[in-house]
N, C-alpha and C positions, 0 to 999 in steps of 0.2 A: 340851087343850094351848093356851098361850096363840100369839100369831103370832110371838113373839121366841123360842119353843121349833121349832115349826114352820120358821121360816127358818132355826135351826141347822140341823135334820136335813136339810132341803133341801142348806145348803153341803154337809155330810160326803156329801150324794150325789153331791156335783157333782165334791168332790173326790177320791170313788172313782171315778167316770165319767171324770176325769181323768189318774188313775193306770191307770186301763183302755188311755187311750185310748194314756198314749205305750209301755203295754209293745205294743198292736198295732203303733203304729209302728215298732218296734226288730223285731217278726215279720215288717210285712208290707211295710218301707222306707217312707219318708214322702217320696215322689214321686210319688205316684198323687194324682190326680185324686179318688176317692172318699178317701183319708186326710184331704187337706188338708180336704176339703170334712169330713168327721165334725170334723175339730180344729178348726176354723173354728166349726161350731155349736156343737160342747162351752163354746168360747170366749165366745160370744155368750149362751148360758146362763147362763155365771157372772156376763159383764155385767149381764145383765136382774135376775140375783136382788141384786147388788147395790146398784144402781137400786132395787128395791122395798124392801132392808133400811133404805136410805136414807130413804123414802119414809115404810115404817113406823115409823121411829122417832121424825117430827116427830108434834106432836099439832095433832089436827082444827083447831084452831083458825088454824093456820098454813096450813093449805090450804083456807082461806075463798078464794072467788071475789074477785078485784079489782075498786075501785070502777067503777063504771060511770061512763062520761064521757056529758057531757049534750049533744048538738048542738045547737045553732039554726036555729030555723024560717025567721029572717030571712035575708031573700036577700042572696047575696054581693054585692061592687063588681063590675058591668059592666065596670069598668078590666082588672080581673085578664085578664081573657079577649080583648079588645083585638086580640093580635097569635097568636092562634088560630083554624085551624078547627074547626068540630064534624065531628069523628073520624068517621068511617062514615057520614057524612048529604052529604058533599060541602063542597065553596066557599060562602061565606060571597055571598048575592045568589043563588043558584044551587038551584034545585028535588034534593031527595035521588030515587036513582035509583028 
């Protein structure tokens, strides 16, 4: 099966898991604690597979890694820092504890 046959069958499960879930609602009242929490994940389920139908439908090429950005070795302007201290080592004249 390919993954665009595969995430059909997944939906049609999700939305029999869905259809499950609100006839227990209508059995079991949807004020409990344990309902909302089942509705709640069913819910989150259907996100995530949506997320991935997404996901799989671009091609490889579009979820190449972004370029890498290059830093420099060269040291910053001393200005910048001017009117800070160094964070966790103390005052600036003043031995770290």
């Amino acid at each position: 099966m390919s993954v665009h046959d595969e995430l059909t069958t997944v939906q049609r499960c999700l939305d029999d898991l869905m259809r499950s879930v609100g006839r227990l609602e209508k059995q079991l009242g949807a004020g409990g604690l344990e309902m909302r929490r089942v509705r709640t994940d069913a819910g989150h389920l259907r996100e995530s597979v949506a997320l991935l139908r997404e996901t799989a439908g671009t091609p490889a090429t579009a979820q190449r890694r972004p370029d890498l950005v290059t830093i420099s070795d060269t040291p910053y302007d001393p200005s910048l820092w001017v009117d800070t201290d160094d964070e966790g080592l103390g005052a600036r004249d003043r031995h770290a504890p």
